[in-house]
N, C-alpha and C positions, 0 to 999 in steps of 0.2 A: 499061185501067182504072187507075186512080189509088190508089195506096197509103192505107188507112187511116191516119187519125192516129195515132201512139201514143198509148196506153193515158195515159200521163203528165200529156200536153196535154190529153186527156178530161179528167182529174180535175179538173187545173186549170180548163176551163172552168168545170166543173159545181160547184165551189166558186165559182169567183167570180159563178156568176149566184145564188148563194145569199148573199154576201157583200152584193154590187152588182146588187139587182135593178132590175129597166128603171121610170125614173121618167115623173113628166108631162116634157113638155114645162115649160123655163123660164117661156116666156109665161105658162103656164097657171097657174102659182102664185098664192095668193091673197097680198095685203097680210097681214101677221099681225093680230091681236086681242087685247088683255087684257083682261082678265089671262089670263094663259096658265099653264100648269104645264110643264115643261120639268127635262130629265134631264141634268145633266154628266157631263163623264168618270169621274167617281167613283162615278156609279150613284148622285147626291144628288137626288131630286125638288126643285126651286126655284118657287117662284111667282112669276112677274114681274106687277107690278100694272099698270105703263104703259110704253110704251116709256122706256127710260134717257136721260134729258135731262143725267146729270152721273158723267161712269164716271172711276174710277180705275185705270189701267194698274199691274198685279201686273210686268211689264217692260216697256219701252221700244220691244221687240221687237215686240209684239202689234199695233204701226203699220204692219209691213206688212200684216197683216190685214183692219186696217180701210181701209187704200189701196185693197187688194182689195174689200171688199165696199160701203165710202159712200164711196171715191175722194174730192171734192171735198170733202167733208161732212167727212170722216173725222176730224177733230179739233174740228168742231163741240159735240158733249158731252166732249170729256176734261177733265179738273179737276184731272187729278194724274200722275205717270207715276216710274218707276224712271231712273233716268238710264244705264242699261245702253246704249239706240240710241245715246245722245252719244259715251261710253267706246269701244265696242266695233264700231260701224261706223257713225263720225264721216261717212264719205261720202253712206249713206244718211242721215244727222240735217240735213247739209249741203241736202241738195237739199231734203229738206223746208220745212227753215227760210227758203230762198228762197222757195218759194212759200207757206209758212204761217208770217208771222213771229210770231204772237204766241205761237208753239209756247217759245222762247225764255224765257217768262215762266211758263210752265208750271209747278207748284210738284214736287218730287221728293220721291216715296216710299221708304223702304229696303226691302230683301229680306224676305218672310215666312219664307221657311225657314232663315233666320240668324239671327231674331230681331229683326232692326232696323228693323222695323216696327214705326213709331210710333202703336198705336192710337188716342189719342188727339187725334194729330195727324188722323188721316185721318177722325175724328169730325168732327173742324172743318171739311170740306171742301163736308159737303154734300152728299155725291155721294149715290145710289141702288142704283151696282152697284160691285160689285170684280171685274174680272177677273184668277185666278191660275192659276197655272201646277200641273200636278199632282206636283212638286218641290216647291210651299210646302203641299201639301195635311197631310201629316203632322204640323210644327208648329202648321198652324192651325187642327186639329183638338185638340191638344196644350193651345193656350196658349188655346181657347175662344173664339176670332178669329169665327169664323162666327154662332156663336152670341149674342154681343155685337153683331156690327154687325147684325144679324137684327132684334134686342131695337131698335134703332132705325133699321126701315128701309131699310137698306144690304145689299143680297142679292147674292151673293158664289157667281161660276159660276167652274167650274174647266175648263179644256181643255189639250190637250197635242198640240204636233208633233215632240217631240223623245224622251223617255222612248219612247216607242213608236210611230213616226210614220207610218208602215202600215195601222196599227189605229184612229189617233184624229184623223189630220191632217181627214179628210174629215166625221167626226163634229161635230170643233171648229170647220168651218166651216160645217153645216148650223146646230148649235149659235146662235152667235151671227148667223148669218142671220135665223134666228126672231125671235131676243130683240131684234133691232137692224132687225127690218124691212127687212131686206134680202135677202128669200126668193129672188129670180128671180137673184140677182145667185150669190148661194150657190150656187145649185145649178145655176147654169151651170158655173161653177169646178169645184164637185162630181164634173160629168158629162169635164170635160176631164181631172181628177186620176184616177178612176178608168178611163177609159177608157186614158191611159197606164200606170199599172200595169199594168191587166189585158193589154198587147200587151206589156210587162216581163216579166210575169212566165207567159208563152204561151210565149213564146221562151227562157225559163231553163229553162223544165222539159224543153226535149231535150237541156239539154246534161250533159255527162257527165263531160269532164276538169274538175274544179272548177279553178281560179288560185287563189293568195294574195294577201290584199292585207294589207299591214300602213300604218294610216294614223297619223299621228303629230297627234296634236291638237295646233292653235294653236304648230308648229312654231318656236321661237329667239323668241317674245314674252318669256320671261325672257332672252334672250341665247343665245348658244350654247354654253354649258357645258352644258345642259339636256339629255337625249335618255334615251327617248324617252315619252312620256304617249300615251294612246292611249285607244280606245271599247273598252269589252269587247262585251255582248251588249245594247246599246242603241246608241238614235243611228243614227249616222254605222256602226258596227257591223252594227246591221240594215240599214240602210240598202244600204251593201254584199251583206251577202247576201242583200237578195230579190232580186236581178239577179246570184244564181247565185255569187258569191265568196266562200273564204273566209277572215273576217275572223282574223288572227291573236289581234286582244286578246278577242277570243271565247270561242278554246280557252284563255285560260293564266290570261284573269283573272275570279277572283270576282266582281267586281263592275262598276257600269254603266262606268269609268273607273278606271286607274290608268297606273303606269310600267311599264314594261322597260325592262331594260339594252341598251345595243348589242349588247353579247353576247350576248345573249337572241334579239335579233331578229339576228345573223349566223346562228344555229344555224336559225332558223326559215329565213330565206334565203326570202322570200316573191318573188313572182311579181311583183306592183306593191310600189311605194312613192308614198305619198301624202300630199303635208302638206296642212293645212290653215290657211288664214288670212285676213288681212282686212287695210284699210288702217289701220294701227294709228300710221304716222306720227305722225300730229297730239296723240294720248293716251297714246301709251308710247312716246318718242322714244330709247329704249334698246333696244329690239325689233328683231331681225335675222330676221323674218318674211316671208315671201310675200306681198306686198302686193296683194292682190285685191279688186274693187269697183267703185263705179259713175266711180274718176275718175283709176283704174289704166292703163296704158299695156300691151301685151304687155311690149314692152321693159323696163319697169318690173320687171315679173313675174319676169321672165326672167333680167334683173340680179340678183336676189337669190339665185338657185337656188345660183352657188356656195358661198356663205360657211355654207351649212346640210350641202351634199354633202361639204365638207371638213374636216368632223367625226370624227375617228379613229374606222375601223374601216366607215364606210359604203360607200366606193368597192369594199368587197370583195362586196358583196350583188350578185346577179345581176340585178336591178332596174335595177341605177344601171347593169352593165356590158351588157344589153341595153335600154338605153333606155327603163326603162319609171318614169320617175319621173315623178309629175304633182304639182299643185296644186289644190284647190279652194277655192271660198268661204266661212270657217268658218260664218258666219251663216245658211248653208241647214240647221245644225240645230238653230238652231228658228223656222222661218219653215213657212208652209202650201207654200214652194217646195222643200223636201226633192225634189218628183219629180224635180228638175232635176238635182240631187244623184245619183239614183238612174239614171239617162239618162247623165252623165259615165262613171261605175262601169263601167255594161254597152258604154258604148261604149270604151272602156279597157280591161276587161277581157276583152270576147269580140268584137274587132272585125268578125269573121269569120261570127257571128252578128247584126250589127247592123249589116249595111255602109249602111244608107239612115239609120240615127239621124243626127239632128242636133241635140242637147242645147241649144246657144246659138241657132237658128232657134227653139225651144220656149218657149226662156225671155224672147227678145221677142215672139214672138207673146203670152205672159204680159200682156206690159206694154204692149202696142199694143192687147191687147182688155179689160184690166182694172185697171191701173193708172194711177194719175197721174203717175208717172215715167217719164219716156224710158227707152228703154235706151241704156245707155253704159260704156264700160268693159273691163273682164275678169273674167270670173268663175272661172273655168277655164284648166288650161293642161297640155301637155307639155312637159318640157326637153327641148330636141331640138337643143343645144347640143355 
């Protein structure tokens, strides 16, 4: 007779069939209707009158999204956008621009939660909707942003994969499935993101020796005098511990992100060490970062790893002297592809528990059944140097 499951993995299931209960079939979705009433991450009731024919992008970011849900389309209605994709991961702005050149002429919004958002200007645009981030929600409740673009028109939905990406990745793509008539698409995606969680986080709940992980956000982008910035209990933070790790800027720091000293992190002496980064070559040609992305080489990757590990004081962490230094993609926190994120961690972290994961087979399967991008590149690595 076969061993009962632990008591653990019960729980786990029987929360996530309340979390994630069993949907239609994709097929079976209907077309959307408006006007429709529709709920953001913020718990904001919105009425959308017609489908949105003229959206303004709150980031730059939010295009991998729509790759995923109107794929060819996807740049069909945008009107305006943040220029964070161009800065910040030049590789994906690059492949787009190939195949969508008028993306180039695109007009650029500033940041709502800085302020440098030009109300006015985004008056002039025309547009219908605003999609933001739930990081500008607090300003743009503050400086009456909603309620202005409301007063003529412009309805303004909030969603988030990064602040809490567990909790609202799969909400923010049902979300704008609805509103953007892209329901069969969404909740395909839906069904695939929650189905990997839930096989995530089936298998954390047996395990018992927790690791450390200490991740170093956007790793030698100021240069290498820098060390070290890190996730506290957000992000890339969570992200690590639902697949069972503990994140060290977790335990030490108040808030969603800050510093620690090397010092700091010798005393913690974590289990992994983890930078994060992107090809930042082409925008911050001063950046001694990990260069990861769609037009990355391993060897590329790989090259870089010394000039960050000989930084005084790191070579002494157990990390570095049993081999356990990796890289990932920084831009998977805030993309709907965080799972992929989440998949590296566990299979990093508890290899022993995960011997069949294949994070990179996951992440083009991604983009073989829902993107317009090839896969190519590195997203991910160990120094194994």
């Amino acid at each position: 007779m076969r061993n009962a499951p632990p008591l653990s993995s019960l729980i786990i299931l029987f929360i996530s069939c309340l979390i994630f209960p069993l949907h239609a079939h994709a097929e079976d979705i209907q077309a959307s209707t408006y006007p429709m009433v529709v709920t953001d991450i913020m718990g904001r009731e919105v009425t959308i009158d017609h489908e949105p024919k003229a959206i303004i992008l709150g980031t730059g970011r939010m295009s991998y999204t729509l790759d995923l849900l109107l794929k060819e389309h996807m740049f069909d209605h945008v009107v305006a956008w943040r220029a964070d994709l161009i800065r910040n991961d030049h590789d994906a702005y690059q492949a787009y621009l190939e195949r969508f050149p008028t993306i180039a002429d695109l007009p650029k919004v500033g940041l709502v939660s800085t302020g440098s958002f030009d109300i006015e200007y985004a008056l002039g645009l025309s547009a219908d909707l605003l999609l933001l981030e739930q990081s500008d929600y607090a300003v743009a409740q503050e400086t009456g942003l909603t309620n202005l673009l409301a007063s003529v028109g412009i309805k303004t939905l909030f969603i988030d994969f990064k602040e809490d990406p567990f909790a609202h990745t799969a909400k923010s793509i049902s979300l704008l499935g609805q509103v953007l008539n892209a329901n069969n698409t969404a909740q395909r995606y839906v069904d695939f993101y929650q189905k990997s969680l839930f096989q995530l986080q089936k298998t954390t709940a047996s395990i018992q020796d927790k690791r450390h992980v200490f991740i170093e956000k956007a790793a030698g982008i100021n240069g290498l005098s820098q060390c070290c910035r890190t996730w506290g209990d957000s992000n890339f933070g969570k992200i690590a511990e639902a697949v069972g790790l503990i994140n060290v800027g977790s335990t030490l720091l108040p808030g969603a992100t800050g510093e620690l000293t090397v010092e700091k992190v010798l005393i913690e002496n974590p289990d992994l060490y983890v930078f994060t980064g992107t090809n930042w070559s082409s925008t911050r040609p001063t950046a001694s970062n990990i260069p990861l992305g769609y037009s990355v080489t391993a060897d590329q990757a790989l090259n870089a790893f010394p000039a960050l590990m000989n930084r005084p004081g790191l070579a002494e962490l157990d990390a570095v002297k049993n081999h356990q230094v990796y890289a990932v993609f920084h831009d998977f926190f805030n993309s709907p592809f965080n799972i992929i994120a989440a998949q590296y961690f566990a299979r990093w972290g508890y290899p022993e528990h995960y011997p069949d994961l294949d994070p990179t087979a996951e992440f083009k399967k991604i983009h073989t059944e829902f993107l317009n991008l090839p896969y190519s590149g590195t997203f991910a690595i160990q120094y194994n140097r």
